[in-house]
C-alpha positions as CSV (number, residue, x, y, z in Angstrom):
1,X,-20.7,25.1,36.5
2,X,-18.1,27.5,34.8
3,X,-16.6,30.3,36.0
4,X,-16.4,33.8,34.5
5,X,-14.2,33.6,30.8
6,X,-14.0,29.9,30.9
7,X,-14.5,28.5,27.6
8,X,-17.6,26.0,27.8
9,X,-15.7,23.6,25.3
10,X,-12.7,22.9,27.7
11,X,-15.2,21.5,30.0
12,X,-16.8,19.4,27.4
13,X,-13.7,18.4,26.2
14,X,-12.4,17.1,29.5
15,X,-16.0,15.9,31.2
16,X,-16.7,14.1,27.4
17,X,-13.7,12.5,27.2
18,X,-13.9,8.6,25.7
19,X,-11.7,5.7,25.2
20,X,-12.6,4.1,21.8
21,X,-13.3,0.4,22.3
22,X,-14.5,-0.6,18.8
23,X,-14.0,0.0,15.2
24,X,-12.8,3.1,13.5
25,X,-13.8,4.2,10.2
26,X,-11.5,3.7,7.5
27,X,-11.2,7.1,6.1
28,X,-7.2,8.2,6.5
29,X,-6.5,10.8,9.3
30,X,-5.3,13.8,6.8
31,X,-1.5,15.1,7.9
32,X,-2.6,18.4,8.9
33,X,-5.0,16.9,11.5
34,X,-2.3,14.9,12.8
35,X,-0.1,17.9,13.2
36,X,-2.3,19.1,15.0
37,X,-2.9,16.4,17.9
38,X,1.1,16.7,17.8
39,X,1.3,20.4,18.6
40,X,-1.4,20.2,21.1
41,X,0.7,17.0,22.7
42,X,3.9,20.1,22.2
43,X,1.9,22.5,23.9
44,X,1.7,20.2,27.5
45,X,4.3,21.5,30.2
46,X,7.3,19.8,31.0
47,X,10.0,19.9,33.5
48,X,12.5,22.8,32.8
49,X,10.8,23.1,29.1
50,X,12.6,19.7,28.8
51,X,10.0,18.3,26.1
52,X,11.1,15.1,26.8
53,X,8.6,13.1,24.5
54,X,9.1,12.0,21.0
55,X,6.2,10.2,18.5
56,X,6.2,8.3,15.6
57,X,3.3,8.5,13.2
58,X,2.5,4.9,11.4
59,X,0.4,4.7,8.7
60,X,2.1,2.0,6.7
61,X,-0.3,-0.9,6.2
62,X,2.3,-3.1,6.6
63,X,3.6,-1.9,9.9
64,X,-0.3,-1.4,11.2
65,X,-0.7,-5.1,10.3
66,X,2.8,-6.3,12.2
67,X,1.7,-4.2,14.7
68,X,-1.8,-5.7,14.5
69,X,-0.6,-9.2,14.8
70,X,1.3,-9.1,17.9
71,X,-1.6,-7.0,19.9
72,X,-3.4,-10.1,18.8
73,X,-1.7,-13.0,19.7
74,X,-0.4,-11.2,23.0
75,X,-4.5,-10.7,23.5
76,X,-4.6,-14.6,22.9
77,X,-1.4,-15.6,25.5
78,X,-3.2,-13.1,28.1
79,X,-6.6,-14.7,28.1
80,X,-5.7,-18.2,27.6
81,X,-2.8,-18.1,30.4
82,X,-5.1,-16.6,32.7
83,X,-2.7,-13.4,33.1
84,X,-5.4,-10.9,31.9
85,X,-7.9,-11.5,34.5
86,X,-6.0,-12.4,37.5
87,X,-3.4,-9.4,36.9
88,X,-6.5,-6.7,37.1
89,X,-8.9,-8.9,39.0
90,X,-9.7,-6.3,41.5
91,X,-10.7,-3.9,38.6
92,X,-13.7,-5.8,37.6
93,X,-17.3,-5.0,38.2
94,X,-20.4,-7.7,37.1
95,X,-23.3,-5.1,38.2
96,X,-24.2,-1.7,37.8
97,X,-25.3,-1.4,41.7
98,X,-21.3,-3.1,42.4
99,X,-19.7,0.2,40.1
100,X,-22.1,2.6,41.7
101,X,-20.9,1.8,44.9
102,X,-17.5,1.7,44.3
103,X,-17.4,4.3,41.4
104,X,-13.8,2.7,39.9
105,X,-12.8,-0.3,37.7
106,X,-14.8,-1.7,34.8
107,X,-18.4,-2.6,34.5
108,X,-18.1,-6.0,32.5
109,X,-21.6,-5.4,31.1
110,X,-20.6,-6.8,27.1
111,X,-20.0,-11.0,27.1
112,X,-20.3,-13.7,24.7
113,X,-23.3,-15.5,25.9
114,X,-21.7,-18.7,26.7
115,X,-20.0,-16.7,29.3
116,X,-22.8,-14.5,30.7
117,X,-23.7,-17.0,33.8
118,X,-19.8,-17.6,35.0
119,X,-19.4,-14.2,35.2
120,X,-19.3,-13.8,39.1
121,X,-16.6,-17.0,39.0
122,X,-14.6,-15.7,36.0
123,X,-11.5,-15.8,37.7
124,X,-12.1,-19.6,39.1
125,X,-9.8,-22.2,37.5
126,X,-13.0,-23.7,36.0
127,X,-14.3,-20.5,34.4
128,X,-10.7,-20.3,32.9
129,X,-11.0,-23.5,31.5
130,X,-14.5,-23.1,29.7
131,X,-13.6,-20.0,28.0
132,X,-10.2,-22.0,26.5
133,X,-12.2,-25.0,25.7
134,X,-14.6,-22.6,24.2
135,X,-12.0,-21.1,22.1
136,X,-12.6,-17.5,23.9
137,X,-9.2,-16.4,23.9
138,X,-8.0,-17.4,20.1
139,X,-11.3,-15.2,19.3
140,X,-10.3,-12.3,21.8
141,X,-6.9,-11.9,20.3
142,X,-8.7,-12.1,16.9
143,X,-10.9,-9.3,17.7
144,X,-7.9,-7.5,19.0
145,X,-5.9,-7.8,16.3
146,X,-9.0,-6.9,13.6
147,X,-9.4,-3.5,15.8
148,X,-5.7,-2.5,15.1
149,X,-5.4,-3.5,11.7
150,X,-8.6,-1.8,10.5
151,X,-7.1,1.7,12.3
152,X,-6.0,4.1,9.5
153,X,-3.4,5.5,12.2
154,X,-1.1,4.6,15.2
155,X,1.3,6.3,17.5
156,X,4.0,5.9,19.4
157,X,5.1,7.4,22.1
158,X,8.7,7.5,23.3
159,X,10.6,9.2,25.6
160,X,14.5,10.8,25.3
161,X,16.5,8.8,27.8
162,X,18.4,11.9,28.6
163,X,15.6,12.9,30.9
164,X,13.8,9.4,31.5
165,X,15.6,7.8,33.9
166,X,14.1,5.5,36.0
167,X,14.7,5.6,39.9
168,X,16.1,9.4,39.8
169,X,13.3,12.3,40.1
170,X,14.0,13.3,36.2
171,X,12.5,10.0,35.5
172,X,9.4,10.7,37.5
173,X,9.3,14.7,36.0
174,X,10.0,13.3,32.4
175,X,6.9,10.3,33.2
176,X,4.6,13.4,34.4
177,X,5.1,15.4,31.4
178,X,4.6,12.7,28.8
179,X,1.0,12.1,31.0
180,X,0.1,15.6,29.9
181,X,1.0,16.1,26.2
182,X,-0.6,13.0,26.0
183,X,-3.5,14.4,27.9
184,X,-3.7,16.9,25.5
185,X,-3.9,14.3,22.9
186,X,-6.8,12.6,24.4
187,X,-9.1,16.0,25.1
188,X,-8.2,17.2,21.0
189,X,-9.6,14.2,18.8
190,X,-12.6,14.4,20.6
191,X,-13.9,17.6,18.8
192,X,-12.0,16.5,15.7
193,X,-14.5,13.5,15.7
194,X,-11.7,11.1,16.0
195,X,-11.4,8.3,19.0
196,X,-8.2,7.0,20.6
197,X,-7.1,3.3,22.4
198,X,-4.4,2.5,24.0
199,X,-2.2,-0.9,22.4
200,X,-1.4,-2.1,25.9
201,X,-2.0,-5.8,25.5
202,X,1.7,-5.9,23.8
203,X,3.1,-3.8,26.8
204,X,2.3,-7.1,29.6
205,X,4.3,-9.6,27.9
206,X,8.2,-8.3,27.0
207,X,8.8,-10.4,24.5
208,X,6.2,-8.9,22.5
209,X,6.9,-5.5,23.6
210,X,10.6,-6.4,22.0
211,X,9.0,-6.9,18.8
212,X,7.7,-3.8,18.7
213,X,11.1,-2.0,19.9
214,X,12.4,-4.0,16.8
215,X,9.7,-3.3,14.2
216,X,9.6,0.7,14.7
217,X,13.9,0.9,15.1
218,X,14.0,2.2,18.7
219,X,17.4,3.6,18.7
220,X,19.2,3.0,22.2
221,X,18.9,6.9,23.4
222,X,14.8,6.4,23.6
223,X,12.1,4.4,24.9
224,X,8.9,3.4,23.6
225,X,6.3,3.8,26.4
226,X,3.1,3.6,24.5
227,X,1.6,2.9,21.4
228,X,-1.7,4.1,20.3
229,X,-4.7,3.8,18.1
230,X,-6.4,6.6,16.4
231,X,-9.3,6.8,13.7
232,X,-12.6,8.6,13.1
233,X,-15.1,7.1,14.9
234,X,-18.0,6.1,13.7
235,X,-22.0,7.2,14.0
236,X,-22.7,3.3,14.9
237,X,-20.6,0.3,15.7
238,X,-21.1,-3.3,17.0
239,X,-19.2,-3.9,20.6
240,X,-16.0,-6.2,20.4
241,X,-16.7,-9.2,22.0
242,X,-16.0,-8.5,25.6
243,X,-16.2,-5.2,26.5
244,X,-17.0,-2.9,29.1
245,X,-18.2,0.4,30.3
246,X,-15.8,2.7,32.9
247,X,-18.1,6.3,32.6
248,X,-18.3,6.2,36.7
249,X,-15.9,8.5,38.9
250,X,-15.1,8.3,42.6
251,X,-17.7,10.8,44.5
252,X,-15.1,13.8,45.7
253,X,-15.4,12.5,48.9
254,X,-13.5,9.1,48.0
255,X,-10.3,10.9,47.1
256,X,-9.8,14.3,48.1
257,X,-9.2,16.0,51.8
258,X,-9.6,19.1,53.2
259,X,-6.0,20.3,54.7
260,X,-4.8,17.1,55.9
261,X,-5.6,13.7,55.2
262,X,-7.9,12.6,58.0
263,X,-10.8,15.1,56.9
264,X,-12.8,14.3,53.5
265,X,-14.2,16.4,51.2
266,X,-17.7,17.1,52.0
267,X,-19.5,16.9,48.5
């Protein structure tokens, strides 16, 4: 439903929303376009007009591949150390009737077949063990690192210390406003035809992260928060080895109250 003088395409925009899982085309994300994501992410609000956020567009092949390389092997260290599944354990879902009833996490629908019958035991020692003696997570990080090295574009996204600092409420505001511009981000490439991913595998292990601090110069007055990947998506694509689906949202009556917080919503 839309109200009177709402534009239609804001709503599609927000309710069709994606996260690109797979491959992007190869085709080079033309400057002008790229401007543009960056003066929607300008555009977002921010506390006292603070604009606390700063970016850094990569295109270099050789920096895509460095960057490529350690999403990879941090992929591998996740999966064969066990960290991955154990650190976001209660996000998982095995059936559609489990994510319908819950309405969060992942639906783990997309396995390598080896795997398919251990998937209610995948975090069991044993499970853990089959998919490194199967070689799953040298294959995973593989995968990983193929996905970010065949991406014609990456961001990062860092924030001005000035504002971000942790533990005091301008860290919070300056957090909150980097949310929104890249918000903004998210609901643009969309109708550009473009997909975006999040890099986070890099982000659980600091060592890696450090390489990446390293290989874009972070000076010491900013910090790199996130790093992105951004392409043209394409008509078709074949699902990376594990993957997942995560289209369900909580009913309105799962997280929002009417005047206090002892009455839910009634749908």
């Amino acid at each position: 439903m839309t109200t009177p003088g709402m534009d239609a395409r804001l709503l599609d925009a927000i309710f069709g929303r994606r996260t690109t899982n797979g491959p992007f085309k190869p085709d080079p994300v033309p400057k002008e376009v790229q401007h543009l994501l960056l003066q929607a992410a300008g555009a977002a609000p921010s506390h006292f007009n603070s604009q606390p956020w700063r970016f850094v567009l990569i295109e270099n092949r050789g920096t895509i591949e460095q960057v490529a390389e350690i999403s990879g092997q941090s992929m591998t260290t996740l999966i064969e150390q066990g960290l991955f599944f154990n650190r976001y354990k209660k996000y998982f879902r095995f059936t559609e009737a489990e994510m319908d009833a819950r309405r969060d996490g992942i639906h783990l629908d997309h396995l390598p077949a080896p795997l398919r019958p251990f998937t209610q035991h995948v975090f069991s020692d044993a499970a853990q063990g089959l998919m490194r003696k199967l070689g799953v997570p040298r294959k995973l990080g593989e995968d990983n690192r193929k996905l970010v090295a065949g991406s014609p574009l990456l961001l990062a996204v860092l924030l001005d210390k000035e504002e971000y600092r942790p533990g005091e409420l301008s860290g919070f505001y300056s957090v909150f406003g980097m949310g929104a511009a890249m918000e903004n981000i998210w609901l643009t490439v969309g109708p550009l035809g473009l997909g975006i991913q999040f890099i986070s595998t890099p982000m659980e292990l600091p060592e890696q992260w450090a390489k990446l601090k390293s290989l874009l110069q972070v000076p010491p007055e900013l910090e790199l928060m996130a790093v992105y990947r951004l392409g043209f998506v394409p008509e078709t694509g074949n699902r990376p080895s594990i993957d997942w689906s995560s289209r369900h949202r909580k009913r309105l009556s799962q997280y929002v109250y009417r005047e206090t917080c002892t009455q839910p919503e009634q749908e």
